[in-house]
C-alpha positions in Angstrom: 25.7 -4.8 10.7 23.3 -6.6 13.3 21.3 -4.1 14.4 21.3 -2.3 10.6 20.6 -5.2 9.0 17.1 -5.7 11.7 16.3 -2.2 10.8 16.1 -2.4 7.1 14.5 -5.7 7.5 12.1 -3.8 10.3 11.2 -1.1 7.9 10.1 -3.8 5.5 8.1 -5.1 7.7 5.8 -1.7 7.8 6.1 -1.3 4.9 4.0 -4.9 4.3 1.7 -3.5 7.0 1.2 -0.7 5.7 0.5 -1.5 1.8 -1.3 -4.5 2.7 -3.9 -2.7 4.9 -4.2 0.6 3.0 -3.9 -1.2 0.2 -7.7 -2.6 0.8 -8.6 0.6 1.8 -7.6 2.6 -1.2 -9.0 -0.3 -3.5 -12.4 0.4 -2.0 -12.0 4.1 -2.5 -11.4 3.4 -6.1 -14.3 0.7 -6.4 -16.9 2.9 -4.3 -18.9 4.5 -7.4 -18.3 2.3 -9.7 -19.7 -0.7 -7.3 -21.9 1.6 -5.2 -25.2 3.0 -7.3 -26.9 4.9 -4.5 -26.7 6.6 -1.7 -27.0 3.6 0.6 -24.8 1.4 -1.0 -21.5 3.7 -0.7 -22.6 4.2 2.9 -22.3 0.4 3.2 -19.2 0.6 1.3 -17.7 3.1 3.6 -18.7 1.2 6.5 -16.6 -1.8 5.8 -13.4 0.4 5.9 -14.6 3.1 8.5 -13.3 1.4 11.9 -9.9 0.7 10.4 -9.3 3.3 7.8 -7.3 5.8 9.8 -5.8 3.5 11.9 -4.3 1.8 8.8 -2.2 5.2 7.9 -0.3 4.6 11.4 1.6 1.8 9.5 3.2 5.2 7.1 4.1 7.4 9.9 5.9 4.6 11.6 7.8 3.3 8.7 8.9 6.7 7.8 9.7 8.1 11.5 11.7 4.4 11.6 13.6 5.2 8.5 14.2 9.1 9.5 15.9 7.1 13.2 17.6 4.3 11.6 18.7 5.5 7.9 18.7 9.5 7.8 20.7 9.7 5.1 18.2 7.7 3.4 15.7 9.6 4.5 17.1 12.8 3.4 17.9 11.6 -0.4 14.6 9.8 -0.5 12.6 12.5 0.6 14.2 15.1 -0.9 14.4 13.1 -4.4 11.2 12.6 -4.6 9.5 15.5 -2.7 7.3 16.2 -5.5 5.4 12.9 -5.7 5.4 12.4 -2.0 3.6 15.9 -1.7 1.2 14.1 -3.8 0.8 11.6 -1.8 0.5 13.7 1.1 -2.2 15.9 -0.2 -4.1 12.6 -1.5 -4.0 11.8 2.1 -5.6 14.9 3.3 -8.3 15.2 0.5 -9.3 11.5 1.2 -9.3 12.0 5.0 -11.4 15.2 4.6 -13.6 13.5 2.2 -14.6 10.1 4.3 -14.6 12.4 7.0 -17.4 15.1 5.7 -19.1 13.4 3.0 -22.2 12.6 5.4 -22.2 16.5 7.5 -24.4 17.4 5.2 -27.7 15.7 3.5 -27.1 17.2 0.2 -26.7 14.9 -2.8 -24.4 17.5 -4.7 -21.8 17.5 -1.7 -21.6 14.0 -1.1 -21.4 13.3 -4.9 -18.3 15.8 -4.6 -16.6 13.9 -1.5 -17.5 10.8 -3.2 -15.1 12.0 -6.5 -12.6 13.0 -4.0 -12.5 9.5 -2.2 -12.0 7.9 -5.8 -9.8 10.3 -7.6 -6.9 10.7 -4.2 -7.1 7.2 -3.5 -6.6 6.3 -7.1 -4.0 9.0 -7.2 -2.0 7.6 -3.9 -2.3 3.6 -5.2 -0.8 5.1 -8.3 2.0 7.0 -7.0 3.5 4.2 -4.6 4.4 2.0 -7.3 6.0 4.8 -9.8 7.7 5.5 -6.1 9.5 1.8 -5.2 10.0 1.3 -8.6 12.0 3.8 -9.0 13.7 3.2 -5.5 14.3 -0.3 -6.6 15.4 0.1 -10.0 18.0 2.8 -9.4 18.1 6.8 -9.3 20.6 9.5 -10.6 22.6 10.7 -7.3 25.3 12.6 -6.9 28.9 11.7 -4.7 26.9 13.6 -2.1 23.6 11.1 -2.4 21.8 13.6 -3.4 18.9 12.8 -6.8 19.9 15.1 -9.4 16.9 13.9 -11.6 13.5 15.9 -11.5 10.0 14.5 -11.8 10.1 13.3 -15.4 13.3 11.0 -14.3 10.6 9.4 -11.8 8.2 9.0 -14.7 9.8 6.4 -16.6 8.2 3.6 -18.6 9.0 1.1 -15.7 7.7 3.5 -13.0 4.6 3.9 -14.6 3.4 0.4 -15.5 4.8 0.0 -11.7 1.8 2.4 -10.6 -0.6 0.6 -12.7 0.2 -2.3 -11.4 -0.1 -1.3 -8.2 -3.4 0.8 -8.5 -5.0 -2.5 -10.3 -3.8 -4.8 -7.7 -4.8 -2.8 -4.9 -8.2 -2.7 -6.5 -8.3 -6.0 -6.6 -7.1 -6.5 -3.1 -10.3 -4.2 -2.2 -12.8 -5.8 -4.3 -12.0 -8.9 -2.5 -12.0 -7.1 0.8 -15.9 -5.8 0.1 -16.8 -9.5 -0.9 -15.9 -10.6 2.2 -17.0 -7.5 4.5 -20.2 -7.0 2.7 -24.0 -8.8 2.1 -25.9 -8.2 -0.7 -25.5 -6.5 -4.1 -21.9 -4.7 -3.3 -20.9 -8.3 -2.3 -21.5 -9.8 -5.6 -20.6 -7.0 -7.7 -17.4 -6.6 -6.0 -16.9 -10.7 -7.0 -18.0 -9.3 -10.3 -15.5 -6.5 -11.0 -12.6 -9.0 -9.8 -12.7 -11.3 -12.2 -12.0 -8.3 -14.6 -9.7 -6.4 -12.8 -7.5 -9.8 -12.4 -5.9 -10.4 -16.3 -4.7 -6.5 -15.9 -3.2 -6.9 -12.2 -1.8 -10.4 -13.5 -0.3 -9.2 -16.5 1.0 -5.6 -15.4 2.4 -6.8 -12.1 4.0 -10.1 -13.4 5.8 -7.7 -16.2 7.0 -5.2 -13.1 8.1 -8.0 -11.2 10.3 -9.2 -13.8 11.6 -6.1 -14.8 12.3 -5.7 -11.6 14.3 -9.0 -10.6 16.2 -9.2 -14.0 17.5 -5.6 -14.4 19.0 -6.5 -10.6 22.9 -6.1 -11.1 23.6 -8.7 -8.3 20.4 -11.1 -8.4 19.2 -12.1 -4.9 17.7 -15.8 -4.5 15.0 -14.2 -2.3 13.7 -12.1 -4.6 13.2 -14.5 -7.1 11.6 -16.9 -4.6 8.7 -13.9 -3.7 8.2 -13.1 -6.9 7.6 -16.5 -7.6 5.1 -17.0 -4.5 3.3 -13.3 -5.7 3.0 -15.0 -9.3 1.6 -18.1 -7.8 -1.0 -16.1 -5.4 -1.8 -14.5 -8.0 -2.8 -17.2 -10.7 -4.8 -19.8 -8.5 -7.5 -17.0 -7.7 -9.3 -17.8 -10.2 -9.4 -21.6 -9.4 -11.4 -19.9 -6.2 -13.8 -17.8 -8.1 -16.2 -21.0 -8.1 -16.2 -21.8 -4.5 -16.9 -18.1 -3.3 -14.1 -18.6 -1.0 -13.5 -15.4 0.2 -11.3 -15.2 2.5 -8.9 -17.1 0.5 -9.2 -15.1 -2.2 -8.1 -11.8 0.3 -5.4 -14.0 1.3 -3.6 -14.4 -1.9 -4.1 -11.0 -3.0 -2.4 -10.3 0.4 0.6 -13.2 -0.1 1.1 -11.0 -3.8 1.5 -7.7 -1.8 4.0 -9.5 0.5 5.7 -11.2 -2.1 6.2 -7.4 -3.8 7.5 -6.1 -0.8 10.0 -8.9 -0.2 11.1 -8.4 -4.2 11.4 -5.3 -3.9 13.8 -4.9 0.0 16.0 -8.0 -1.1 16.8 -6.4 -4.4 17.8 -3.6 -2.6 20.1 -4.8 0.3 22.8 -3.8 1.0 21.7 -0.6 -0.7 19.3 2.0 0.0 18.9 3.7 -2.8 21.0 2.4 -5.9 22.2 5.0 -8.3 21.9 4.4 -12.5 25.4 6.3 -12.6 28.8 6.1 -10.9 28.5 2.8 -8.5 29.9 4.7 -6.0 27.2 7.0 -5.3 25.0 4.2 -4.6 23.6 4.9 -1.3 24.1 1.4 1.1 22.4 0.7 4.4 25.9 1.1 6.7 26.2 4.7 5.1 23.1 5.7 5.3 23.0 4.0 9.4 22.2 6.3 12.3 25.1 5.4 15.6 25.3 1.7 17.2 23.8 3.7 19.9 20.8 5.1 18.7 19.7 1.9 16.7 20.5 0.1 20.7 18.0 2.6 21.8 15.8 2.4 19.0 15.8 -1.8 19.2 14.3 -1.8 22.8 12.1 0.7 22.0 10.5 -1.7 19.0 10.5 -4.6 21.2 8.4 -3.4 23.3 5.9 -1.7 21.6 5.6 -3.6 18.1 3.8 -6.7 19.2 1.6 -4.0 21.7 0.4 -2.0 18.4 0.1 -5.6 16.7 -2.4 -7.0 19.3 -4.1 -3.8 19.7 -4.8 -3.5 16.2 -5.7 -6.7 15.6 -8.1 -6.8 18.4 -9.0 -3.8 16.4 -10.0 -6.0 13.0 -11.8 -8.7 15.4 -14.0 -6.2 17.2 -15.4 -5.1 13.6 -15.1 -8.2 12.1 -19.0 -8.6 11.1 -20.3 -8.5 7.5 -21.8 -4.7 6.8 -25.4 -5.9 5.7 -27.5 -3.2 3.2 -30.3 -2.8 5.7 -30.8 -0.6 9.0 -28.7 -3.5 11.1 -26.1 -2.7 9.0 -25.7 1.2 10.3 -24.9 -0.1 13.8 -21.8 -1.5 12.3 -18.6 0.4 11.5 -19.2 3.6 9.7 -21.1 6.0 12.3 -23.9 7.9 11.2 -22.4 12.1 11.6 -25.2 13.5 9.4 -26.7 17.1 10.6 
């Protein structure tokens, strides 16, 4: 139970990276025409997220290639359950990826006004779709004795799972607005302090009721859970005691203590399960079934040792390297976001 017990506290743990730094990301996707007016703005936009962007998705294709090692079973009912909205997902992804990617090949307003619906729309889509996804993980699933989901995709559409995504999509919006106020100069800095302040009563109210809904329809109530949810309610209601004092980087940092105290609600609710089942308790998917060999999670252990706190550093040599403000003027293209115009 060691080694299954570090994995399923492990895959947490990129999970947090992963939400927490795409979480900025898709916030600014969603944000960039509605904060950006013009041409040059949503350049400077993209520029803020352009070094890191891609790098970010890493955090997803490790946490899933970790749980396909450590928990296949999981794996397989997870993915298979709810292969519909991960496709979703995925394609989000790809349309997003293509859109940052080729916005700027060409200098036609038309096309980049296209790619710039495309960046909004998938990333909205994708902050969406993660909550109505863990919500659903964490609140329980209909499986069969064989842990396989014998629901379809209105099962995963239920009232909880869907103020789950809106709650999510608002919060990572917020988490982006902040991100652009303290990455940016100029106009997209204060309008990005600007659309906070209303963005924060929905991402307050919706996530506060998901939380809850979360913690008390927990059969067995963990003490941790309640503790995060408690610390991602406080982070979330002294921000506006900071809106005064412009103090940006706090305000990142309790947008990013909400995202952690999610992800902490949401793991310790699960444990020892996987993936809970709304029927037969039985059929409730736990980590020691779901466990790959003592051997391969051995393997698997040096394996992370080794290379986790390399990826760490690098990255975050990564984030220090482009750590300047993106100003509005021609200083501002040497910085992040290359210029790949024809």
């Amino acid at each position: 139970m060691t080694l299954i017990s570090f994995w399923f506290l492990l895959i947490a743990v990129l999970w947090l990276g992963y939400l927490l730094l795409e979480g900025f990301d898709f916030g600014v996707g969603v944000l960039m025409r509605v904060i950006g007016r013009d041409e040059g703005e949503r350049r400077q936009i993209l520029r803020s997220i352009g070094p890191v962007w891609d790098a970010n998705e890493v955090w997803l294709l490790v946490a899933g290639g970790a749980t396909f090692a450590a928990f296949p079973e999981w794996y397989a009912s997870m993915f298979s359950g709810f292969y519909l909205a991960l496709l979703l997902i995925l394609v989000g992804l790809i349309v997003r990826g293509m859109a940052v990617e080729y916005r700027n090949k060409l200098h036609d307003p038309q096309w980049r006004d296209r790619w710039d619906w495309a960046i909004a729309i998938s990333s909205g889509l994708i902050a969406f779709l993660w909550g109505v996804a863990f919500v659903n993980l964490v609140a329980g699933v209909p499986l069969d004795k064989n842990f396989e989901f014998t629901g379809n995709l209105l099962t995963l559409l239920n009232p909880q799972a869907l103020l789950g995504g809106v709650a999510t999509l608002t919060l990572f919006c917020l988490h982006g607005a902040y991100f652009l106020a303290l990455r940016t100069e100029g106009d997209i800095r204060e309008r990005a302090h600007a659309i906070s302040m209303k963005l924060w009563p929905v991402a307050t109210l919706t996530g506060a009721v998901t939380l809850l809904w979360i913690v008390i329809g927990d059969p067995t109530p963990s003490w941790l859970a309640a503790v995060a949810t408690a610390m991602a309610a406080v982070a979330l209601l002294v921000q506006p005691l900071l809106w005064k004092t412009r103090s940006e980087g706090r305000l990142f940092a309790m947008t990013s203590i909400t995202i952690l105290g999610i992800v902490v609600t949401i793991f310790a609710s699960l444990w020892p399960d996987v993936m809970p089942s709304t029927g037969d308790p039985g059929t409730s998917l736990t980590a020691a079934r779901a466990a790959s060999s003592d051997y391969t999670l051995t393997v698997m252990t040096w394996v992370a040792v080794v290379m986790t706190p390399i990826v760490l550093i690098y990255q975050a040599w990564t984030y220090w390297v482009f750590r300047q403000r993106i100003a509005p003027t021609e200083r501002g293209e040497k910085l992040g976001f290359p210029r790949t115009e024809v």
